[in-house]
C-alpha positions as CSV (number, residue, x, y, z in Angstrom):
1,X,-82.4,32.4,6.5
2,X,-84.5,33.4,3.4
3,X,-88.6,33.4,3.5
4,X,-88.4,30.5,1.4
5,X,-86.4,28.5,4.1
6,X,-88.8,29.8,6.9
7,X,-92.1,28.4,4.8
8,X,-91.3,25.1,5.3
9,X,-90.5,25.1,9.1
10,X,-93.4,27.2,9.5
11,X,-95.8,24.3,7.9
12,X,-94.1,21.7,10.2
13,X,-95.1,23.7,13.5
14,X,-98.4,24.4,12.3
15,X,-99.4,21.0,11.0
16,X,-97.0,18.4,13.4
17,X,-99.2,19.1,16.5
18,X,-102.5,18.0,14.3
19,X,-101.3,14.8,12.9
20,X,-100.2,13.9,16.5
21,X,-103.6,14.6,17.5
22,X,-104.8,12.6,14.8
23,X,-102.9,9.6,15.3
24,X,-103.1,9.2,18.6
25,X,-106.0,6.7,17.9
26,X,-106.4,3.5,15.6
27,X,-107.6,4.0,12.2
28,X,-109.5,1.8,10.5
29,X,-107.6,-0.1,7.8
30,X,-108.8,-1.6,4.8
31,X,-106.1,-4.2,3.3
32,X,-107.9,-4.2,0.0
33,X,-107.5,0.2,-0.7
34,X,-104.1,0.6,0.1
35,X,-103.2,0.2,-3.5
36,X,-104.4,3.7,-4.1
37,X,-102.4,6.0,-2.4
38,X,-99.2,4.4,-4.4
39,X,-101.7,4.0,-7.7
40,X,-101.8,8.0,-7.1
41,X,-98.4,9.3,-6.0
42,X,-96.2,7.5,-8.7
43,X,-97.6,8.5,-11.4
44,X,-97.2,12.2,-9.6
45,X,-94.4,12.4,-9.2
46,X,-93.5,10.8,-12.1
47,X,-95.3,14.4,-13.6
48,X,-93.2,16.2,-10.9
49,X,-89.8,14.4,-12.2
50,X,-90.5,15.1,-15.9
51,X,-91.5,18.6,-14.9
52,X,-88.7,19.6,-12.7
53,X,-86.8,18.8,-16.1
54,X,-89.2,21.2,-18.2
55,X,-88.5,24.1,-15.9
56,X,-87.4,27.4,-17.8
57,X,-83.4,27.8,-17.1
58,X,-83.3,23.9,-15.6
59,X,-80.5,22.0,-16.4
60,X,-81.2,19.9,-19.2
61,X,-78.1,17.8,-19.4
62,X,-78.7,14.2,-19.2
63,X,-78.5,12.2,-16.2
64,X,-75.0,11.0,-15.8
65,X,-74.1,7.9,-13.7
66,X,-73.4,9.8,-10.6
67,X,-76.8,11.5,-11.1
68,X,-78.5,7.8,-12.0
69,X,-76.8,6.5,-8.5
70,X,-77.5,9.5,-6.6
71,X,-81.3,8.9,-7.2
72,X,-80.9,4.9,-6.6
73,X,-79.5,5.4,-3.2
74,X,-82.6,8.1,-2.6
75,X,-84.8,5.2,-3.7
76,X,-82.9,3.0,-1.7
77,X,-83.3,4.8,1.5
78,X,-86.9,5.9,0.6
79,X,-87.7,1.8,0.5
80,X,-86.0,1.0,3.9
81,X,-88.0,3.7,5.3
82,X,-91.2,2.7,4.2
83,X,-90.2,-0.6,5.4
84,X,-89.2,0.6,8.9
85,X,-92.3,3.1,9.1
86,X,-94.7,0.0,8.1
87,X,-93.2,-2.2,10.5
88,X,-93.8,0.5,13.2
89,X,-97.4,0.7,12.5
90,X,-99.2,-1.5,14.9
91,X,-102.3,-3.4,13.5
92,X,-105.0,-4.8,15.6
93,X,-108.1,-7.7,14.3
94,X,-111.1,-6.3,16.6
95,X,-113.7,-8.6,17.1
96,X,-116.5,-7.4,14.4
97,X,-113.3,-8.3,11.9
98,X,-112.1,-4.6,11.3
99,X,-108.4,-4.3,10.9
100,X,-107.1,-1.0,13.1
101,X,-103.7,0.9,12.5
102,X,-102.0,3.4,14.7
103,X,-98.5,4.7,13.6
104,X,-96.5,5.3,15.7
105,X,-94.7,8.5,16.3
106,X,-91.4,7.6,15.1
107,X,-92.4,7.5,12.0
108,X,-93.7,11.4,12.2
109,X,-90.5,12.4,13.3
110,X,-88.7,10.5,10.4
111,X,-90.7,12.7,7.7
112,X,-90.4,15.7,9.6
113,X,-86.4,15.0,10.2
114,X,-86.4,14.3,6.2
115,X,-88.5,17.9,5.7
116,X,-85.8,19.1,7.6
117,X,-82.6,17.5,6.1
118,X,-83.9,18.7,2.6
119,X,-83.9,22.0,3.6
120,X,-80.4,22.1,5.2
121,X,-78.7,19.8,1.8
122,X,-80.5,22.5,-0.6
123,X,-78.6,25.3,1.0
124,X,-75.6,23.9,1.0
125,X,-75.2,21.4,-1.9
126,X,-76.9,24.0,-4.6
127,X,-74.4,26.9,-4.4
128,X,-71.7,23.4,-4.1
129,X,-73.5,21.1,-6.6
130,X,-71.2,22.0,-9.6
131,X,-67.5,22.3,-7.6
132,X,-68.6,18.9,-6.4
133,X,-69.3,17.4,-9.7
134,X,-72.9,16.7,-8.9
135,X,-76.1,17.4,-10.7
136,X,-78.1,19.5,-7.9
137,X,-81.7,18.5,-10.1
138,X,-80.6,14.3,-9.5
139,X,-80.3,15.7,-5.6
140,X,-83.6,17.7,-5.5
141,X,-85.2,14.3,-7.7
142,X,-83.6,12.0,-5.1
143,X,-85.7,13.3,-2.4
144,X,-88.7,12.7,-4.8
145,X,-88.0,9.1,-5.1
146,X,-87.3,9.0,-1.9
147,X,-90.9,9.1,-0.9
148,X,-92.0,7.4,-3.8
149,X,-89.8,4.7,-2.1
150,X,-91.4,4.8,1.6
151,X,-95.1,5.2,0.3
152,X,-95.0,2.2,-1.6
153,X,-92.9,0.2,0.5
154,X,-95.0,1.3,4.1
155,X,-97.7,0.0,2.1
156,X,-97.2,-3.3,0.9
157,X,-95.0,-3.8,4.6
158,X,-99.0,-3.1,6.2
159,X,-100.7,-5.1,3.2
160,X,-98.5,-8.7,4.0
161,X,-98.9,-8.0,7.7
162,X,-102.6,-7.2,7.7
163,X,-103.4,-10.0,5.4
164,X,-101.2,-12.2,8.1
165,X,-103.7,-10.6,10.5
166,X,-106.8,-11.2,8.4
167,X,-105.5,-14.7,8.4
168,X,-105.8,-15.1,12.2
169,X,-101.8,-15.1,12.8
170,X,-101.0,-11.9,15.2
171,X,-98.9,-8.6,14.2
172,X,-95.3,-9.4,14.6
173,X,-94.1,-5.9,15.5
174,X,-96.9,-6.4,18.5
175,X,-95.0,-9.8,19.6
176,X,-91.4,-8.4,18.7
177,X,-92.6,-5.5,21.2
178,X,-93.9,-7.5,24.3
């Protein structure tokens, strides 16, 4: 393995035992915010998807089908991951009328396993990309939308469950678990 593939895993073992730490207990959640973090990270990596394009000695043949699709099945996934991380999360009404979330683990070990898988497909499908008839910038984009995908997702999944919560109806991943 190069440096470049070491960086990566060496983030993951330095950072994955402080977000346990740091979700081991409810955060507060505020139904009416979590429009932001989407309002922020499309339009980012929307910059980061026009700019992988502008890089000097990038490929800058136009998306073909294949490379159209391979992106819609990254969003694809990227949604039913958001969707299945946000149904994870566990939101509780307290009594003074604050909302709390705790996310679960899983959902740490699904961006960590994706870390992961990108790492493993970019050394094998960039020397391949081109025998295989695939675009290897539509593969490095797809993981891009990918998240795109589970951020926005996660968070409207939390929004209609908190606002059921708000409401005075319970968390339905709480009753689907007891």
């Amino acid at each position: 393995m190069t440096p470049q593939q070491y960086a990566p895993l060496i983030v993951i073992l330095v950072i994955l035992p402080l977000i346990l730490l740091r979700n081991r207990a409810p955060r507060t959640l505020r139904p009416q915010w979590m429009w932001v973090t989407p309002a922020v990270i499309v339009p980012l990596m929307g910059l980061a998807l026009w700019g992988t394009s502008m890089e000097p000695g990038a490929d800058h043949t136009p998306f073909d089908a294949v490379s159209w699709m391979i992106l819609l099945v990254g969003f694809g996934l990227g949604c039913a991951a958001g969707w299945w991380r946000g149904k994870m999360t566990t939101i509780e009404k307290h009594a003074d009328g604050t909302l709390k979330a705790q996310a679960s683990p899983l959902g740490i070990i699904l961006i960590i396993g994706l870390f992961l898988g990108r790492s493993a497909l970019r050394s094998v499908l960039e020397p391949h990309a081109a025998a295989w008839g695939l675009n290897a910038l539509a593969i490095a984009d797809a993981f891009l939308v990918f998240v795109v995908g589970m951020i926005v997702v996660q968070r409207i999944e939390m929004f209609i469950r908190a606002r059921r919560v708000l409401a005075g109806g319970t968390d339905s991943h709480v009753e689907a678990a007891a």
